[in-house]
N, C-alpha and C positions, 0 to 999 in steps of 0.2 A: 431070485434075489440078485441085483447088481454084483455083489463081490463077488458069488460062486458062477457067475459067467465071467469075470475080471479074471479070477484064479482058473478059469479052462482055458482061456487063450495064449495062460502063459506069463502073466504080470503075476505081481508077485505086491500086498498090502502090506504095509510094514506102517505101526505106529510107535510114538516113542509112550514107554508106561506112564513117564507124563502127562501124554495128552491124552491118553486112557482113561487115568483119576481124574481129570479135568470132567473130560464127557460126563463122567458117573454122578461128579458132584452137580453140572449143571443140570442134567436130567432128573439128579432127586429131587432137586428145589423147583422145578419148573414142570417136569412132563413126567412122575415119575411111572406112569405106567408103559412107559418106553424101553425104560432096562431090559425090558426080558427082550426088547428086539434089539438093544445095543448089545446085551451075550451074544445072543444069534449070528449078527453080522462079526463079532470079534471072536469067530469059531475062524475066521478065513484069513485073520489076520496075525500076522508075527510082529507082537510088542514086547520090547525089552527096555531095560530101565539102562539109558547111556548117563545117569547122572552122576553116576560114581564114579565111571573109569573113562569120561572123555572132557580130554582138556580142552575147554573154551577158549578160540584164537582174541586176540585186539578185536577183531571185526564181529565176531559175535557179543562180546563185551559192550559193542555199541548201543548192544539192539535191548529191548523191555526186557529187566529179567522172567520172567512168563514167556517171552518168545524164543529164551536161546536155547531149550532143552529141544525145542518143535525143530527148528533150524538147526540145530546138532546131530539130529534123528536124519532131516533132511540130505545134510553131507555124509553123512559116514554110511546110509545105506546108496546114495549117487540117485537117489530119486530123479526123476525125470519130470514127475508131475505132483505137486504139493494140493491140500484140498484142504483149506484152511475156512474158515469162521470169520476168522481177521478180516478187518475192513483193510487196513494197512501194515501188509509184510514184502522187506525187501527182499528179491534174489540175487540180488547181486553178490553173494556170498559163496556161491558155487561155482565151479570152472568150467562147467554147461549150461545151456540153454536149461530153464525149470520153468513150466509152465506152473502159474499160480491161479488156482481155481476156486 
C-alpha cells in the first residue's frame, strides 16, 4: 500500500477530520464497498479535527467554506504537498512552495 511505503521513508500523512467525514460520506453514496480500504489506508494517517481551535486568517475567508478546514489543515501541519479532489484550489496561502496534486 502507497501510504505504508509514504510512512517508511519518513513523511508523515496528516488529514484534517474534515476531510475525513467528507471521504466517508462520499464513499457511502458512491463506492460503499470501499470503506473498509478507506480504514486501512487511515491506519497511516494522523487526522484531527483543527475546526474548533484554529482561527481562520482574511485569506482563508476568501476561499469556499468547504475548502477553508482542507487549507487550515494544510498551514498548520506546513505541508509540502496537498492531494486534493478539487478541480480548483489556491496555494498561495502558504509561505512555501505546496505542490497541489
Amino acid at each position: 500500500m502507497a501510504s505504508g511505503k509514504i510512512t517508511r521513508c519518513g513523511h508523515e500523512l496528516v488529514a484534517n477530520a474534515y476531510v475525513v467525514g467528507e471521504a466517508r460520506r462520499n464513499l457511502m453514496i458512491k463506492y460503499p464497498a470501499s470503506l473498509e480500504s478507506l480504514a486501512r489506508i487511515l491506519k497511516h494517517i494522523d487526522a484531527e479535527n483543527l475546526l474548533s481551535s484554529f482561527h481562520f486568517s482574511e485569506q482563508l475567508l476568501m476561499l469556499p467554506e468547504k475548502d477553508r478546514p482542507v487549507m487550515a489543515a494544510t498551514i498548520h501541519h506546513r505541508c509540502q504537498v496537498l492531494l486534493t479532489g478539487e478541480k480548483c484550489i489556491s496555494a498561495h496561502f502558504t509561505e512555501k512552495s505546496l505542490w497541489v496534486l
